[in-house]
C-alpha positions in Angstrom: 101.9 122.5 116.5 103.4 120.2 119.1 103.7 117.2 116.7 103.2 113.8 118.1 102.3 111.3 115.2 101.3 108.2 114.4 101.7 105.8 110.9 99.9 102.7 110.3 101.2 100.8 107.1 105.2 101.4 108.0 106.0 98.3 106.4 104.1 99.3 103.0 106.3 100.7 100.0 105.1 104.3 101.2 104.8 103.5 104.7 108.6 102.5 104.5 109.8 105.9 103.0 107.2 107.7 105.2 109.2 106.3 108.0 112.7 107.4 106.7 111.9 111.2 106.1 109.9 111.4 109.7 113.6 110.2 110.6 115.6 112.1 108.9 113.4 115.3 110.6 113.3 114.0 114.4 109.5 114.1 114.2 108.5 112.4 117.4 107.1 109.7 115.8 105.4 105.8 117.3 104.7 103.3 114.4 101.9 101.0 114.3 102.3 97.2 113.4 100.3 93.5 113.4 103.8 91.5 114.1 105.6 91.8 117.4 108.3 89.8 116.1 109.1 91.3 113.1 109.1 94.8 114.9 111.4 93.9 117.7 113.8 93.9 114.6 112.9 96.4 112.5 112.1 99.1 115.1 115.3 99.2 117.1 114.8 101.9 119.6 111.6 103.3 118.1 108.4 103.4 119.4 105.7 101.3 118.0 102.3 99.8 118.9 101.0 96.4 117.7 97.1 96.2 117.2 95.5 95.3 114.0 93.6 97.6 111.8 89.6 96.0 111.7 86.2 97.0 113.0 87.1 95.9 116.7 90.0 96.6 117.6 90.0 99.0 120.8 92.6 101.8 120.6 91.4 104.5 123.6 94.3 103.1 125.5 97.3 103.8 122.6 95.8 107.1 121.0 95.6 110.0 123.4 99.6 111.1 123.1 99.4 111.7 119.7 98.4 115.0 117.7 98.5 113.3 113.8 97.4 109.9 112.5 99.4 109.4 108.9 96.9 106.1 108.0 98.7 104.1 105.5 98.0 100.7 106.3 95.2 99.2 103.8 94.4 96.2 101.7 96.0 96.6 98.5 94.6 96.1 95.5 95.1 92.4 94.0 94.7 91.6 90.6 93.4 88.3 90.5 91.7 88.3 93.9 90.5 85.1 95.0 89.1 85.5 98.0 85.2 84.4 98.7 83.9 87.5 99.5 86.5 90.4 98.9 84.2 93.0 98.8 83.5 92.5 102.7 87.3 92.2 103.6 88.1 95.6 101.6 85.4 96.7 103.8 86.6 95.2 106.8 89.8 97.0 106.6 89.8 100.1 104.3 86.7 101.0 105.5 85.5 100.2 109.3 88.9 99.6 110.3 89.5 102.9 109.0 86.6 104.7 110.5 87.1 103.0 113.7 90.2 104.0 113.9 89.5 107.7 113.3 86.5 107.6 115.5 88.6 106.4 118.4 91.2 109.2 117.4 88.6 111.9 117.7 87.4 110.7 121.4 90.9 110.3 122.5 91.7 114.2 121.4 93.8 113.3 118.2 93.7 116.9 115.9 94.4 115.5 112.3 93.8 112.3 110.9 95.6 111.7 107.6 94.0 108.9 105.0 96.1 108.1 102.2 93.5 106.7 99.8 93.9 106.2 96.1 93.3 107.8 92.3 90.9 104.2 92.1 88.2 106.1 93.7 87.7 108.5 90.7 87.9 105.7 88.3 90.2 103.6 86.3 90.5 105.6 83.5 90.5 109.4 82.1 89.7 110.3 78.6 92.7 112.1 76.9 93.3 116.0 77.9 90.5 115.2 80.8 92.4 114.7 83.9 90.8 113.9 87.5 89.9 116.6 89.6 89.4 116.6 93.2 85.8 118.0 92.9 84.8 114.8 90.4 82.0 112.8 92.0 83.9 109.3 93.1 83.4 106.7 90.6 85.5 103.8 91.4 84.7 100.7 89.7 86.5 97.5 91.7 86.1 96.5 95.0 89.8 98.4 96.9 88.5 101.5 94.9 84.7 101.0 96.3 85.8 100.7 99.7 88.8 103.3 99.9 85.8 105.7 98.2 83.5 104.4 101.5 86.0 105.5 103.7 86.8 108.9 102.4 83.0 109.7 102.8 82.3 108.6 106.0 85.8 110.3 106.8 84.6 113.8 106.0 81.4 113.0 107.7 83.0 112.1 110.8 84.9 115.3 110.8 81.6 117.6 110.5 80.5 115.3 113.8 83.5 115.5 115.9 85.8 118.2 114.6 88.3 115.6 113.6 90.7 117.4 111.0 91.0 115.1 108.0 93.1 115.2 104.9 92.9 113.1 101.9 95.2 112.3 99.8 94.7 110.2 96.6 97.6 109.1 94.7 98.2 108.0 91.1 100.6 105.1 90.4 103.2 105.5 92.6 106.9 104.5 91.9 110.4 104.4 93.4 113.8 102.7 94.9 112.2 98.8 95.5 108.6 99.7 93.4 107.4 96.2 92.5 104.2 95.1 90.0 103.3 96.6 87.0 106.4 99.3 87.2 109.0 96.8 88.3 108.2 94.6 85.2 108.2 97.1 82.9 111.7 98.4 84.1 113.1 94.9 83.9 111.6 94.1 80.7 113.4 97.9 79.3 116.8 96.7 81.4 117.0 94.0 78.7 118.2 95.8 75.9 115.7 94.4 73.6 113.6 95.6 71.0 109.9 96.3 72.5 106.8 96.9 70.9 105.6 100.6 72.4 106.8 102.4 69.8 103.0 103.6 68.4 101.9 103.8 72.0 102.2 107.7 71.6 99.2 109.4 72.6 98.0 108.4 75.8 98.8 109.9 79.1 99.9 108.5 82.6 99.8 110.3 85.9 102.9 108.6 88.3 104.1 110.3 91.4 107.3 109.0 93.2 107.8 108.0 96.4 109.6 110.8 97.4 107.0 113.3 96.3 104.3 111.8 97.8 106.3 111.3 100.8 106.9 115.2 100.6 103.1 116.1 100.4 102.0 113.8 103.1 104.7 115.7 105.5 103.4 119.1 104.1 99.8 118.2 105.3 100.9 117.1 108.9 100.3 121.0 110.1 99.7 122.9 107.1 96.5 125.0 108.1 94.9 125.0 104.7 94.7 121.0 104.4 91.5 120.7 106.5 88.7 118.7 105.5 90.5 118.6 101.7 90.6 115.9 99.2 94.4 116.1 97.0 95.1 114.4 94.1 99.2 114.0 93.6 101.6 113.6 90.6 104.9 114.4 89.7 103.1 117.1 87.4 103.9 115.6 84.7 102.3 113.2 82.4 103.8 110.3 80.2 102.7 108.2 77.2 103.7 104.4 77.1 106.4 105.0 74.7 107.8 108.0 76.4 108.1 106.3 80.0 110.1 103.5 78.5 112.1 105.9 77.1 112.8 107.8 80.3 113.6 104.5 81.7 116.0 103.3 78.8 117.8 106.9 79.2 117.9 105.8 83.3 119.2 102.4 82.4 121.7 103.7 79.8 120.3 101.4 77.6 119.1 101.9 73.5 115.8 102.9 73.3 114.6 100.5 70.3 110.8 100.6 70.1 109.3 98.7 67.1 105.5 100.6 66.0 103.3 97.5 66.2 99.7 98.7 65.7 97.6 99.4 68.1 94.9 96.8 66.7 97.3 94.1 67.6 97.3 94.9 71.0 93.5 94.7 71.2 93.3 91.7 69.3 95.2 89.9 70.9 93.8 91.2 74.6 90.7 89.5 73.2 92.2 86.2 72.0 93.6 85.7 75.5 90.9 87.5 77.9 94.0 90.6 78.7 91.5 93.5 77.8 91.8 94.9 81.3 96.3 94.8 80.7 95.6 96.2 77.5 93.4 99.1 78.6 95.9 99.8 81.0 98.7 99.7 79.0 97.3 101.8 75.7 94.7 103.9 77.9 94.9 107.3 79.9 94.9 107.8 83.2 95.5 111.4 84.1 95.2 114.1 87.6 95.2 117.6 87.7 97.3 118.5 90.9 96.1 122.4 90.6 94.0 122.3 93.5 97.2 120.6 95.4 99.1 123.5 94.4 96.8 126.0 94.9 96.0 125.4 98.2 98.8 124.4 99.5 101.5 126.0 98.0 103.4 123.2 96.7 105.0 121.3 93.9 106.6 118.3 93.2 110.2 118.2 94.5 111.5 115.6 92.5 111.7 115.8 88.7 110.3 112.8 86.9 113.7 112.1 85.2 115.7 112.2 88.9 113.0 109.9 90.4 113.0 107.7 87.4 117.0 107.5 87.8 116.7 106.7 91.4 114.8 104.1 91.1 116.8 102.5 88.4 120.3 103.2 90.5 118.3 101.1 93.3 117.3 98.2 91.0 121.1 98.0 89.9 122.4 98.0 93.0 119.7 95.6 93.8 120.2 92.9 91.4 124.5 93.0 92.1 124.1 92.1 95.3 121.8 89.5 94.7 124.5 88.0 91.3 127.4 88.2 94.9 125.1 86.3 97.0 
């Protein structure tokens, strides 16, 4: 295949790394981005297009070169999301943005249209030993998960009606060099030293995928024949409780691993007392994929162990915060 590729979403935390490994292989490769000043910096010598990703934007003019869209670019998921009606602008860009970007593709002779979409459109939460398949009927229960499920199915429907090859790829929590939210925290918190209060947080299980492994299955579906018209879930294949990723970290960090067994009542109660039922769930609750069909399919597995990727990413948050103690 004569690979000619496009990625929206090169400034996102995946779109970033997405853009090193394309790199590092010479793909011929033109990036997609809503700032022409910020490019003119960041894409020194590189090709890139500037258009926004919405219902109108006309793209018959930028597409026909290219044999792969990798479509990163969405809006993220916000926890406290204020806006006045965020359904309708989750729409506006994971969905018709989306689809009329992929429409477009398929007029203009694009092959293979690659939608990175999220574990949020099965559902928040698994129960324990009951992972996510790929065949579960979507279930997603906030808005970013409602409208990254819309797009998928109007995705595959558009590829029965044009012959538009698409791939979906759904991943869990994803982590690495630079992660921020919920991850970062938790890492900082660990770099501490301190006591923390995990230590009966034992028996649930959490699906995470680094960066560099998603990275590696979103370059094994640019060509691979099998990847038509699939939906793949992605992990780092292996699961991990509360209490055993802040070990992992601690080990990463070089730091004691001193985890005091508070009840797991306390945690409830007190996510009732202050309205944090939702961070409780999350932290005390399963969320769980089952990558078989990944594998089977496509003959692959996760490069990167968890314990290297959780090491990289705490070498990168060193290195992180001494330059920032020199500056």
């Amino acid at each position: 295949m004569n690979k000619r590729i496009l990625v929206t979403g090169v400034n996102g935390f995946v779109g970033s790394f997405l853009k090193q490994r394309l790199g590092y292989k010479a793909i011929d490769t033109t990036y997609l981005t809503r700032n022409k000043e910020i490019s003119e910096n960041v894409f020194q010598g590189e090709d890139y297009i500037v258009k926004s990703i919405d219902s109108q934007t006309k793209w018959m003019d930028s597409l026909e070169p290219f044999s792969c869209i990798i479509h990163c670019a969405a809006r993220v998921h916000l926890m406290n999301d204020v806006s006045l009606n965020p359904i309708d602008e989750y729409r506006e860009i994971n969905t018709a943005g989306t689809l009329n970007l992929a429409r477009q593709a398929a007029k203009s002779g694009v092959k293979r249209f690659i939608f990175i979409s999220s574990i949020k459109v099965n559902g928040e939460a698994t129960e324990l030993g009951h992972p996510f398949k790929a065949i579960d009927r979507r279930a997603p229960e906030d808005f970013y998960g409602q409208s990254k499920s819309e797009a998928e199915e109007q995705l595959l429907e558009l590829a029965e009606e044009t012959g538009l090859e698409v791939v979906i790829i759904r991943p869990t929590l994803v982590y690495g060099p630079g992660v921020k939210a919920n991850f970062a925290s938790l890492l900082n918190l660990v770099s501490k030293g301190l006591p923390l209060p995990f230590g009966c947080i034992t028996n649930n299980k959490r699906s995470l995928v680094s960066v560099n492994n998603l990275v590696d299955l979103i370059m094994t579906c640019i060509d691979h024949p099998k990847a038509v018209n699939q939906v793949f879930l992605v992990s780092d294949d292996n699961d991990l409780s509360t209490a055993s990723m802040v070990e992992q970290m601690s080990k990463a960090l070089g730091k004691p691993n001193r985890l005091i067994p508070i009840p797991l009542w306390c945690y409830y109660l007190a996510g009732k007392l202050f309205g944090k039922q939702d961070v409780v769930n999350r932290l005390l609750g399963s969320l769980q994929v089952d990558i078989s069909h990944t594998k089977e399919v496509l003959g692959w597995t996760p490069p990167q162990s968890v314990e290297d990727g959780f090491q990289e990413t705490v070498d990168a948050l060193l290195v992180s915060k001494k330059e920032s103690n020199y500056k």
